[in-house]
C-alpha positions as CSV (number, residue, x, y, z in Angstrom):
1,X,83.3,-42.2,143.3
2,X,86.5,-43.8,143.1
3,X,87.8,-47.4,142.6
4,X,89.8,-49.0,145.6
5,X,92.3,-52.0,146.0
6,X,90.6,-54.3,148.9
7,X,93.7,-55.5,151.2
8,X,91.3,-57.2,153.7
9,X,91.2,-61.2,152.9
10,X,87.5,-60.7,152.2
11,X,84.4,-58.0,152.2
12,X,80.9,-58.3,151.8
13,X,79.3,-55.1,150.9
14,X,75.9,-54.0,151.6
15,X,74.8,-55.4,148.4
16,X,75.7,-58.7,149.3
17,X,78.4,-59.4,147.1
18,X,81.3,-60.8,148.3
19,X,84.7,-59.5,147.9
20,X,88.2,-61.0,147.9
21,X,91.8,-59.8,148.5
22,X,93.1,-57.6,145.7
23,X,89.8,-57.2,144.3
24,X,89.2,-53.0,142.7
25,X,85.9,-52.4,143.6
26,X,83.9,-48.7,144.1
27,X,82.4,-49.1,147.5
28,X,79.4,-47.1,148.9
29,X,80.4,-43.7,149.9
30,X,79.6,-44.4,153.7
31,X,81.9,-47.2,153.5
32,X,85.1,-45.3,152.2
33,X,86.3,-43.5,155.5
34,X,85.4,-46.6,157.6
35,X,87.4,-49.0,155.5
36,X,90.5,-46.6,154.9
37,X,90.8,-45.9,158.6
38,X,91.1,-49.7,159.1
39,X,93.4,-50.4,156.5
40,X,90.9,-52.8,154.3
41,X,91.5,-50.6,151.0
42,X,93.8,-48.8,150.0
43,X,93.1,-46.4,146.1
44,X,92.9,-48.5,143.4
45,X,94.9,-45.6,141.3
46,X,99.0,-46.1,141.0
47,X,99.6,-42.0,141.0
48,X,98.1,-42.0,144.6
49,X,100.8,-42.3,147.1
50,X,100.6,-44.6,149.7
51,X,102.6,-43.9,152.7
52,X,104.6,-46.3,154.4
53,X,104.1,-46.8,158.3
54,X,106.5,-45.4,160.4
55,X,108.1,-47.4,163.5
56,X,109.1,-45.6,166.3
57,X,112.2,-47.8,166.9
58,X,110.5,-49.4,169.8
59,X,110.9,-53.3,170.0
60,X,107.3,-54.4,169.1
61,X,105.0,-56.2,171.7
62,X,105.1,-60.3,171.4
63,X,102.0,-62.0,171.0
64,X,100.3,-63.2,173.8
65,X,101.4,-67.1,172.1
66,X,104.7,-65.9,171.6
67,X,107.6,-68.0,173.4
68,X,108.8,-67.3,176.9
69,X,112.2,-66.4,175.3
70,X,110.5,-63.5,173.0
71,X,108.7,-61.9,176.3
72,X,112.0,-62.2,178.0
73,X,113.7,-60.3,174.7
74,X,111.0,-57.6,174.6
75,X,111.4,-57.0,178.4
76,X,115.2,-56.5,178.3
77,X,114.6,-54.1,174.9
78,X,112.0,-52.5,177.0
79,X,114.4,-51.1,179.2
80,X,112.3,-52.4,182.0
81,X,114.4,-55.6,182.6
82,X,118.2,-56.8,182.6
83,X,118.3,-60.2,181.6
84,X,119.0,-61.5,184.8
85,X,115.7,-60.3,185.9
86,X,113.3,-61.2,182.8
87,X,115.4,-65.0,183.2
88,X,113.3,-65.1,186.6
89,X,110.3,-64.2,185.5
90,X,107.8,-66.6,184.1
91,X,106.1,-65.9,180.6
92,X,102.3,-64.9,182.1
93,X,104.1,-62.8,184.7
94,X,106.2,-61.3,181.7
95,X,103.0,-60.5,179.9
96,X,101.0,-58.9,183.1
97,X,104.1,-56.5,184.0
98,X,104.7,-55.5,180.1
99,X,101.3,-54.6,179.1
C-alpha cells in the first residue's frame, strides 16, 4: 500500500475520517484507481514522476458565466466565426452554436 498526496479540497474515506488538501494518507485499495483517474491524489513519493497535462493548442471553452466578449473570442479562435459574425451574435446563442 502506498501513501498519496490528496489534491481534492477535502475526502472523507470509508472510515469516516475526514481528509483535507495536501494531506498524505494510504487510502483503501478500492479507492486508489477511482481517485487517480479523477485527479484527487496524486503519489505521495517525490521520485514518482508526475506528468504534466498536455494542451492541444486549442483555445479552451469559456464558462457558461463567462462574458459575452470571451464567447465572442473563443468563437473567432474556433475558426467557426470572423469577428464580424460572433459581434452579432448574442452570448446564449454563442454558447448553443459552440458546444
Amino acid at each position: 500500500m502506498s501513501e498519496y498526496r490528496l489534491l481534492a479540497h477535502l475526502w472523507t474515506g470509508k472510515d469516516g475520517v475526514r481528509r483535507r488538501r495536501g494531506d498524505v494518507f494510504t487510502p483503501p485499495d478500492s479507492e486508489v484507481q477511482r481517485l487517480l483517474k479523477v485527479g484527487a491524489i496524486v503519489s505521495a513519493d517525490p521520485n514518482v514522476a508526475v506528468s504534466e497535462p498536455v494542451s492541444d493548442g486549442k483555445p479552451g471553452r469559456p464558462r457558461q458565466t463567462a462574458p459575452v466578449a470571451e464567447w465572442r473570442k473563443y468563437a473567432v479562435e474556433s475558426g467557426k466565426f470572423n469577428a464580424d459574425e460572433a459581434e452579432e451574435l448574442t452570448k446564449a446563442e454563442l454558447i448553443e452554436i459552440l458546444s
